[in-house]
C-alpha positions as CSV (number, residue, x, y, z in Angstrom):
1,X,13.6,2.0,1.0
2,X,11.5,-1.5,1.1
3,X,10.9,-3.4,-1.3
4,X,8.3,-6.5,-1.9
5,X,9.3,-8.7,-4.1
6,X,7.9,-11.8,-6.4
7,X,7.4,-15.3,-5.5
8,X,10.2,-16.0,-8.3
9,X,12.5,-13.6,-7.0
10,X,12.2,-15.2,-3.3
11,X,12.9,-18.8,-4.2
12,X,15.5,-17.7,-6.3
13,X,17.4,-16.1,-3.2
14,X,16.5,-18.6,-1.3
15,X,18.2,-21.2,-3.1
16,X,21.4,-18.8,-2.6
17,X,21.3,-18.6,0.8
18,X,23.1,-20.2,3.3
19,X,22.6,-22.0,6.6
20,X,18.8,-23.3,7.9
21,X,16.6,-21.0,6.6
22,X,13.2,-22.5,8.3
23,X,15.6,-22.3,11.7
24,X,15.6,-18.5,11.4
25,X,12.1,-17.9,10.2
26,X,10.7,-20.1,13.2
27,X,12.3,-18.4,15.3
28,X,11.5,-15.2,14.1
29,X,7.6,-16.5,14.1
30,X,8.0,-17.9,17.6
31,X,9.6,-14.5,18.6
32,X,6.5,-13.1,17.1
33,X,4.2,-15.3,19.4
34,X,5.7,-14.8,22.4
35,X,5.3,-11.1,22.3
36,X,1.7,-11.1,21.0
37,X,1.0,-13.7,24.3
38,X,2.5,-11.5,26.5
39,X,0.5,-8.7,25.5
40,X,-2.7,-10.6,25.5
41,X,-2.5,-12.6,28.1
42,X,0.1,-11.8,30.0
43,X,2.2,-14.6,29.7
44,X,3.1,-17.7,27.6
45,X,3.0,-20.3,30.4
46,X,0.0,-22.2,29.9
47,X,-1.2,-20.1,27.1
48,X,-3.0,-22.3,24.7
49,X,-1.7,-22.5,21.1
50,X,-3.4,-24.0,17.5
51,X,-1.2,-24.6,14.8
52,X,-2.7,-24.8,11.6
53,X,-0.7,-26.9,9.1
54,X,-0.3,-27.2,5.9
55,X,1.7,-29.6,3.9
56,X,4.8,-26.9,2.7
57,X,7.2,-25.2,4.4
58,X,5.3,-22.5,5.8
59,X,3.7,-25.2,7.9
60,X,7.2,-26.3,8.7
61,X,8.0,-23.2,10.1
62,X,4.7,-23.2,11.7
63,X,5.8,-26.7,13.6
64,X,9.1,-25.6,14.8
65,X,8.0,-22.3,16.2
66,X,5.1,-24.6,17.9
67,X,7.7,-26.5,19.7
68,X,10.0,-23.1,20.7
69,X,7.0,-22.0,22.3
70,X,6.0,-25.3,24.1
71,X,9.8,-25.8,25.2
72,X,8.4,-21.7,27.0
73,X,5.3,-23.5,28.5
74,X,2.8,-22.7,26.1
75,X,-0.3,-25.8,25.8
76,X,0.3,-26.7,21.4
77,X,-2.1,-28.1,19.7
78,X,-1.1,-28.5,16.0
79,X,-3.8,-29.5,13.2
80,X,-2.8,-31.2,10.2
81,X,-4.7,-29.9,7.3
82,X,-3.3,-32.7,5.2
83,X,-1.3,-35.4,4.6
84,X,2.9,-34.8,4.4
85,X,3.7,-32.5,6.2
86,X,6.8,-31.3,7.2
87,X,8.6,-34.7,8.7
88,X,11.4,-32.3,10.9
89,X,9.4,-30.1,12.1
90,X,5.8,-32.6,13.1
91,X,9.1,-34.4,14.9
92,X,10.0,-31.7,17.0
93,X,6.9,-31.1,18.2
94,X,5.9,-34.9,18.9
95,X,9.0,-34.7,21.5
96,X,7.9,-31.7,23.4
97,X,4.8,-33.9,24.0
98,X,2.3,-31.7,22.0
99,X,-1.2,-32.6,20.9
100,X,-1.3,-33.5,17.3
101,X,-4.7,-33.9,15.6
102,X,-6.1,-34.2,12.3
103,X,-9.0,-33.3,10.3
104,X,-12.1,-34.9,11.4
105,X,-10.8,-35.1,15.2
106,X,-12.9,-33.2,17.7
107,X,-11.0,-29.9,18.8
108,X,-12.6,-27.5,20.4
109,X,-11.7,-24.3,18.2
110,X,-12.7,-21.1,20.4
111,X,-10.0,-22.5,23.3
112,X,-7.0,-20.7,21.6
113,X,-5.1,-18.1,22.9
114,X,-3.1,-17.6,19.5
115,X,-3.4,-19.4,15.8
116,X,-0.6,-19.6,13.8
117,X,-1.6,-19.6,10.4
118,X,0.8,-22.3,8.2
119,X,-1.6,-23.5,5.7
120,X,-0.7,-22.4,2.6
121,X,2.9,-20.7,1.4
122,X,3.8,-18.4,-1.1
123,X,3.4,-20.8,-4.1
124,X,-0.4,-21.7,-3.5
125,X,-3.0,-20.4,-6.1
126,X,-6.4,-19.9,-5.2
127,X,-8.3,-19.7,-1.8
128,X,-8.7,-22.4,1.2
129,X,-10.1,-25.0,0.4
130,X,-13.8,-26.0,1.7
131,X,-12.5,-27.9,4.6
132,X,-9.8,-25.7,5.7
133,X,-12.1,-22.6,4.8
134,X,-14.2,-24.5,7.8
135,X,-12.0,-24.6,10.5
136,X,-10.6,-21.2,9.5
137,X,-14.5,-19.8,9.9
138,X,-15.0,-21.3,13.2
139,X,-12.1,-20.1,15.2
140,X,-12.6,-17.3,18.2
141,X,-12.8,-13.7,17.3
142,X,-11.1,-13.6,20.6
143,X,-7.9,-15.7,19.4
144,X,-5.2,-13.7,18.0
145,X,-4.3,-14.7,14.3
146,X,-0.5,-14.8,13.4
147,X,0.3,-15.9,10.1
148,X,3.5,-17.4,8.5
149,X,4.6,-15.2,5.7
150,X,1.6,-14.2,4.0
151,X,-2.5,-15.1,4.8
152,X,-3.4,-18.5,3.6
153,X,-5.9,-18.4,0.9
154,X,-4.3,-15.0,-0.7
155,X,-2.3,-14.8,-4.0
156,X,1.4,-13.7,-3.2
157,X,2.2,-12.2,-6.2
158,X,-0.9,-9.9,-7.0
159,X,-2.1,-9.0,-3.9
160,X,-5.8,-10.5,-4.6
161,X,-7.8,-12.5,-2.9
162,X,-9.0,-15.7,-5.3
163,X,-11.4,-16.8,-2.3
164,X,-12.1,-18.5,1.3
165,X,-8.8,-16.8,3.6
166,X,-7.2,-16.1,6.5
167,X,-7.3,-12.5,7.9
168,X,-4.5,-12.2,10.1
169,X,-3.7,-9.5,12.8
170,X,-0.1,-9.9,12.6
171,X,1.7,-11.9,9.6
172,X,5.4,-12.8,10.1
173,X,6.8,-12.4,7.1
174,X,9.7,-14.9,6.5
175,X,12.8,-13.0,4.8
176,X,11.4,-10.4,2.1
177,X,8.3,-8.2,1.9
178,X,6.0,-10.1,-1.0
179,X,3.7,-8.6,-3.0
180,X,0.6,-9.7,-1.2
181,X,1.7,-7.9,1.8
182,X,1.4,-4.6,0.7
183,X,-1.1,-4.5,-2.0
184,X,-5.0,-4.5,-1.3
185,X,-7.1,-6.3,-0.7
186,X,-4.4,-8.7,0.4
187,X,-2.7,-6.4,2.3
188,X,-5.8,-5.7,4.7
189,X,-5.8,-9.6,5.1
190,X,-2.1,-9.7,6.8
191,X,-3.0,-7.0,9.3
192,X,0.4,-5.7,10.0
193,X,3.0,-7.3,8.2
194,X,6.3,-8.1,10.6
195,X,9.8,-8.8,8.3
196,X,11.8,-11.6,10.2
197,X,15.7,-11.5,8.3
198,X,16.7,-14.5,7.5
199,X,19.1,-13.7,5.1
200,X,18.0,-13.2,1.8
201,X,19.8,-10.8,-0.9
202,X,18.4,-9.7,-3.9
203,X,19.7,-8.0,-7.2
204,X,18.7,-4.3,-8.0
205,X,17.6,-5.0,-11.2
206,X,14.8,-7.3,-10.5
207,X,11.1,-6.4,-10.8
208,X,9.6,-5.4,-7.2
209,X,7.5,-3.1,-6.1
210,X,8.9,-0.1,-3.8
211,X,7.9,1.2,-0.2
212,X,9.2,4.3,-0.2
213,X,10.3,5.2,4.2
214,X,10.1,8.9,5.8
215,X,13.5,9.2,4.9
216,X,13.7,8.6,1.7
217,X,10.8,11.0,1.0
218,X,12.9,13.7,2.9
219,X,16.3,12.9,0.8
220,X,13.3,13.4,-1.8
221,X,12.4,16.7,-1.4
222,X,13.5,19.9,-2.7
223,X,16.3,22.0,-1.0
224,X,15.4,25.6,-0.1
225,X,17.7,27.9,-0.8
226,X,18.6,32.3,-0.3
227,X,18.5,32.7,-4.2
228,X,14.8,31.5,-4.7
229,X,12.0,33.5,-5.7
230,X,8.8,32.5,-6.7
231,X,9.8,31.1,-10.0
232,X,12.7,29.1,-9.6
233,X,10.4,27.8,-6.2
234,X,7.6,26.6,-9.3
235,X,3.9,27.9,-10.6
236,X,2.1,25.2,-11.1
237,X,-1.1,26.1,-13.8
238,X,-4.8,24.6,-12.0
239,X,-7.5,24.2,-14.7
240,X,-9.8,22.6,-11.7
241,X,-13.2,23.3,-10.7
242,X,-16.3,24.1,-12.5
243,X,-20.2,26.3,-11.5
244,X,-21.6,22.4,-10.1
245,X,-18.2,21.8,-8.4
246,X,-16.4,25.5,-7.5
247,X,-15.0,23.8,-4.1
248,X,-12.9,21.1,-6.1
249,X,-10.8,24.0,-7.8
250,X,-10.5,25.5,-4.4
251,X,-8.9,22.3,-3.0
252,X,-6.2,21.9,-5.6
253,X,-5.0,25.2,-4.6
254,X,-5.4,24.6,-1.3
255,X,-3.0,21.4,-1.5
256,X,-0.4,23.5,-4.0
257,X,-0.2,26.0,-1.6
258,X,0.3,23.6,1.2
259,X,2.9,22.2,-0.2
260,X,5.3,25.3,-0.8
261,X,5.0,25.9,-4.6
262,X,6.0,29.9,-5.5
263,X,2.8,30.6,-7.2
264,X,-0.4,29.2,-8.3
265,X,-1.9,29.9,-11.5
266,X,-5.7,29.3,-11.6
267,X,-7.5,29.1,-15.2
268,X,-10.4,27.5,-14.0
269,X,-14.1,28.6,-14.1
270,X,-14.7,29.0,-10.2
271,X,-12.4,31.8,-9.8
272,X,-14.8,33.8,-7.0
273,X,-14.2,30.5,-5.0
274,X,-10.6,30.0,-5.5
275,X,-9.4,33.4,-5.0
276,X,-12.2,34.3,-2.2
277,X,-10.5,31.3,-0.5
278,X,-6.9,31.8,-1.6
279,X,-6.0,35.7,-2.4
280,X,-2.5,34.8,-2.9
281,X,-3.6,32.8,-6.2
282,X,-2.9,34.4,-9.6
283,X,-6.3,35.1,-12.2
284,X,-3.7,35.3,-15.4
285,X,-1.8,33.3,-18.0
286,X,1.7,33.5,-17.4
287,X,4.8,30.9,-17.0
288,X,4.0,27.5,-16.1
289,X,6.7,24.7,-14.7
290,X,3.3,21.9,-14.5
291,X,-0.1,21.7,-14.9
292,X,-2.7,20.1,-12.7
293,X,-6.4,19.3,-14.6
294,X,-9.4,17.7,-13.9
295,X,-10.4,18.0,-10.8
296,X,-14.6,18.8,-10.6
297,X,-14.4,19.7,-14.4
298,X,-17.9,18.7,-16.1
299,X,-18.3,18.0,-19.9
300,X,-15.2,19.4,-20.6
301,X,-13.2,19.4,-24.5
302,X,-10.1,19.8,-26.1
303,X,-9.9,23.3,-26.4
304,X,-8.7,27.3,-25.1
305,X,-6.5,26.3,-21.8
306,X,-7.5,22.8,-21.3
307,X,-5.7,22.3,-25.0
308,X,-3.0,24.4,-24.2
309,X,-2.3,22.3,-20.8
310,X,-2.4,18.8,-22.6
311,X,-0.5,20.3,-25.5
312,X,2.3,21.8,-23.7
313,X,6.1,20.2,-22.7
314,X,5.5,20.8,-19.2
315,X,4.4,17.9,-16.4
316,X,0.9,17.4,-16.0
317,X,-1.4,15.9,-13.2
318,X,-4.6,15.1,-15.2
319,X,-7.7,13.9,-13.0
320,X,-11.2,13.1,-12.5
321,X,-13.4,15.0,-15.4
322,X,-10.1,15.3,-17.8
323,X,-9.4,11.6,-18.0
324,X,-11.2,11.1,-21.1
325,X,-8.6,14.0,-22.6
326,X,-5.6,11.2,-21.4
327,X,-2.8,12.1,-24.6
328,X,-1.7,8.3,-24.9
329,X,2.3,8.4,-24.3
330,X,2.7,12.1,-23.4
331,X,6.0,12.5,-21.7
332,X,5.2,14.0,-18.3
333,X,2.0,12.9,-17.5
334,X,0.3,11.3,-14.8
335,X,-3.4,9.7,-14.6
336,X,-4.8,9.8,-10.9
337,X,-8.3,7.3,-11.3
338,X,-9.9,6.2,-8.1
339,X,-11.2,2.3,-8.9
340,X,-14.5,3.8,-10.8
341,X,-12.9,6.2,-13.1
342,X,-10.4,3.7,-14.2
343,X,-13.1,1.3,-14.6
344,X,-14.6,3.3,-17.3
345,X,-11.4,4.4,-18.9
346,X,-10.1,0.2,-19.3
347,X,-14.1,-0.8,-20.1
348,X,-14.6,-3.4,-17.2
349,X,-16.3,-3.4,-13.9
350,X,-15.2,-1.2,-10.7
351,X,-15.2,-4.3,-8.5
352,X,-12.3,-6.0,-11.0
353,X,-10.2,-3.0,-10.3
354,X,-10.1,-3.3,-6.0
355,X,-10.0,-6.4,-6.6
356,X,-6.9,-6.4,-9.1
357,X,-5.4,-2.9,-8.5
358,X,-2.2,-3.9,-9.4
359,X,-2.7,-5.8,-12.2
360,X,-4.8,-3.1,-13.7
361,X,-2.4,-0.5,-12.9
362,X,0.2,-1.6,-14.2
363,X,-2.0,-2.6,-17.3
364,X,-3.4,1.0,-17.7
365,X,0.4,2.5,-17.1
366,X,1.2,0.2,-20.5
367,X,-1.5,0.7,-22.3
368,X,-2.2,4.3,-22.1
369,X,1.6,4.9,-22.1
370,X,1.4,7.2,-18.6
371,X,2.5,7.2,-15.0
372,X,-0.8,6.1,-12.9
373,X,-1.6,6.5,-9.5
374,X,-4.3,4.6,-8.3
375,X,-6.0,6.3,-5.3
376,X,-7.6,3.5,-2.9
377,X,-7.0,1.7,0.2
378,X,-3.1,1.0,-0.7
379,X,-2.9,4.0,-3.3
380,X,-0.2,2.5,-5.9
381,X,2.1,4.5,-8.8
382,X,3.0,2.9,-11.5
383,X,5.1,3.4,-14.6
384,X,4.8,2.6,-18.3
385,X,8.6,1.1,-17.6
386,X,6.7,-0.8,-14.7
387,X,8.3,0.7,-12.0
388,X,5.7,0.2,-8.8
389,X,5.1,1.5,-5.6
390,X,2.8,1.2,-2.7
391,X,2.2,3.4,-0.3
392,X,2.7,2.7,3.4
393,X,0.7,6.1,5.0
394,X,-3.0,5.5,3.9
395,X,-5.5,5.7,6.1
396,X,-9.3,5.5,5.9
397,X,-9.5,8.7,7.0
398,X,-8.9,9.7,3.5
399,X,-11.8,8.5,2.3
400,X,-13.9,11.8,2.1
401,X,-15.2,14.2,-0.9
402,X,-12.2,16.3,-1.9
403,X,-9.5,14.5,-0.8
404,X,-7.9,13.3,-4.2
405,X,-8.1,16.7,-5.3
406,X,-6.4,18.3,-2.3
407,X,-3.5,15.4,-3.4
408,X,-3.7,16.8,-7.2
409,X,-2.5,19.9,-5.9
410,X,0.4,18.4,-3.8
411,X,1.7,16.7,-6.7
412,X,1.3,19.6,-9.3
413,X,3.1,22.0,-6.5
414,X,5.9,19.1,-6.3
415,X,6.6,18.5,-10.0
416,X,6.7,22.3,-10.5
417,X,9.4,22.4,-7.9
418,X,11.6,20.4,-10.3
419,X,10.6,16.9,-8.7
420,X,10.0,13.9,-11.5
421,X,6.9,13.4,-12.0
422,X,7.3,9.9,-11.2
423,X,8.6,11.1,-7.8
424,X,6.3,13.8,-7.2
425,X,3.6,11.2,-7.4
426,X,5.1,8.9,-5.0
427,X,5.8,11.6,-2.1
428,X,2.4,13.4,-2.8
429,X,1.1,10.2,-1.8
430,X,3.0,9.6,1.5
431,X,2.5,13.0,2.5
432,X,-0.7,13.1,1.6
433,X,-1.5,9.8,3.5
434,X,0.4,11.5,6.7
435,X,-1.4,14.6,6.6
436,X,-4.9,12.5,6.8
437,X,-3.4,10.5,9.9
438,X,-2.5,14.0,11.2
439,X,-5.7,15.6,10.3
440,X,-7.9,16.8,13.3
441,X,-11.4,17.2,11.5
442,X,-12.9,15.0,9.1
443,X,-12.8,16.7,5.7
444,X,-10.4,17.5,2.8
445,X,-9.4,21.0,4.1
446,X,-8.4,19.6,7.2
447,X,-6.1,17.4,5.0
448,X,-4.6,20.4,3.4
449,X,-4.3,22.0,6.4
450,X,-2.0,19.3,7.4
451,X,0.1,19.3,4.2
452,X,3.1,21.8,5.6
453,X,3.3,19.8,9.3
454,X,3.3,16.8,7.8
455,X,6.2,18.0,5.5
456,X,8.2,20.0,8.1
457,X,7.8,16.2,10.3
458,X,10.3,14.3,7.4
459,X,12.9,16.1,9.2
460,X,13.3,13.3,11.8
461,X,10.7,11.0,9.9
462,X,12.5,7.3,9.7
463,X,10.7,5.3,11.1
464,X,9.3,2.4,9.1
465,X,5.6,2.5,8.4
């Protein structure tokens, strides 16, 4: 497991940690550098470096790796974005004979090789500001960005973007995953995010926000065993599809079945679909270990199965044209909005939501009283305890008709199986996102299609993503 953590909760173990800190995270960042040069360019001889500094310590550790890397060779120039910075580290470079310029000074900005972002650190609110948002708009696409700890200009704790930033292609992030790094629209910003240990430890029972590994969604998983049959495996209950959407209830089938659950009960009102697609899917009431509802309903009320569903002790996976049904504070229940549909369910504009998807998350998880998974480019689960997560595996390829309610399925097979729902949520998710990155065509039945390989890959899947 990974975790991200608040800006609170970092300088709070950073105050309990000993030895140089900015020591280890330069050179972690110069590290960083030297491997991005060699890739580039071939070599970090004569490369040509900018610095950009800010008055903090990111731009401290920004200064010190400049000097590691012109102690290798490498041509540093470093631009003071203000006044004050860090005295140790604008030493340091002054005596490996560096170029040091300020704002206003003529520098020609498409030169550089590589730009190390230290601007801003993890305490700044708000974007750049208009002269640093300058010289951050007139650098080379050509030059590779690396930023210190997080994108300058980006909130650390939220993962939003206030205004002018840096988009990084590599951020070297300085002792502890923050929140900005793996949230959206943030997250897109740091390109990939590189952890540098510098020591930090932190206490279990702090608020952070969970990356769930390959290996922890395998430990995950339900265990097979001789003495199952098809009940104690799970039926999971799909009240999905409708005459204007038949291919949606199809799809949550097709991702139950994919993901191993015993039997799959369809109540829906696109049986010819579902069973012309799936003959091993059951027409009949019957036992029910989780329900899964929503998906390509239209107009639908409160009544016959839908009522049973939302009225019954089981788990359910309630999306798309059910969320207006959402029982405030049933047990067992999770919401799966994309940005628009919880947009209308929390009365404010679709734009707020991508860009505050954790905020309002988390504020739909308390106010509704439900677990919520909110699909989008970093799809995030969140409980009403506020226990979040981000998932690692997305991939735009996701982004195609039919995709959420292949994951409906996924989940509702999952929770069946005996899986929290909490849980189920969370590994639907990573699977789901696997399964698109495995996909070989372009829609959401190649995603289910991909469901049991990806699965069958947790086996020997621990490798950080």
């Amino acid at each position: 497991m990974r975790y991200a953590y608040f800006t609170e909760e970092v300088r709070a173990s950073e105050a309990l940690a000993a030895g140089s800190l900015m020591e280890r995270a330069a050179f972690g960042v110069a590290t960083i550098a030297i491997r991005l040069l060699q890739d580039s360019v071939g070599q970090v001889v004569g490369s040509k470096i900018l610095i950009l500094v800010g008055t903090g310590d990111n731009g401290g550790d920004a200064l010190f790796a400049g000097a590691n890397l012109a102690g290798r060779g490498a041509q540093v120039t470093a631009l003071l974005m203000g006044n004050g910075a860090h005295a140790k580290g604008l030493a340091a470079l002054r005596r490996t004979q560096s170029e040091i310029v300020v704002l206003g000074d003529l520098v020609d900005l498409t030169q550089f090789n590589l730009v190390i972002d230290g601007i801003l650190g993890i305490g700044a609110k708000g974007g750049l500001r208009e002269d640093a948002a300058r010289i951050v708009e007139s650098l080379s696409e050509e030059s590779i960005i690396l930023a210190v700890d997080l994108p300058s200009g980006v909130d650390a704790d939220s993962g939003e973007t206030p205004g002018a930033h840096v988009t990084a292609d590599v951020t070297a992030v300085c002792g502890a995953l923050k929140i900005a790094n793996v949230v959206a629209p943030a997250a897109a910003a740091a390109g990939t995010s590189e952890l540098i240990e510098i020591g930090l430890e932190f206490p279990a029972n702090i608020a952070r926000v969970e990356i769930w590994q390959g290996v922890d969604v395998r430990d995950s998983l339900p265990q097979l065993s001789s003495d199952l049959d098809k009940y104690r495996r799970g039926v999971v209950g799909v009240i999905a599809g409708s005459k204007e959407f038949p291919g949606a209830g199809a799809l949550v089938c097709a991702g139950a079945l994919a993901a191993g659950v015993g039997m799959v009960r369809y109540l829906g009102e696109a049986s010819e679909t579902v069973i012309g697609e799936h003959p091993e899917v059951v027409r009949a009431t019957g036992r029910v270990q989780a329900w899964v509802l929503g998906s390509g309903l239209v107009d639908i009320s409160l009544t016959g199965d839908v009522a049973l569903a939302i009225a019954s002790a089981q788990p359910i996976v309630i999306d798309a044209g059910a969320l207006h049904l959402l029982p405030p504070g049933r047990k067992d229940c999770l919401i799966t909005p994309h940005a628009g549909e919880l947009a209308n369910l929390l009365g404010v504009e679709r734009d707020e939501i991508e860009r505050r998807s954790l905020h309002f998350a988390t504020l739909a998880a308390e106010t509704f009283g439900v677990n919520v998974l909110l699909k989008g480019s970093t799809t995030l689960v969140v409980s009403p305890q506020r226990r979040m997560v981000a998932n690692p595996t997305g991939t735009p390829r996701l982004a195609t008709a039919g995709s959420g309610d292949v994951l409906a399925g996924v989940i509702g097979a999952l929770a069946a199986s005996g899986v929290p729902l909490f849980d189920a949520a969370v590994i639907g998710a990573w699977v789901h996102g696997l399964a698109g990155r495995l996909m070989r065509g372009s829609g959401a039945s190649d995603i289910a299609a991909e469901i049991p390989r990806a699965i069958e890959s947790l086996q020997w899947q621990a490798v950080r993503l």
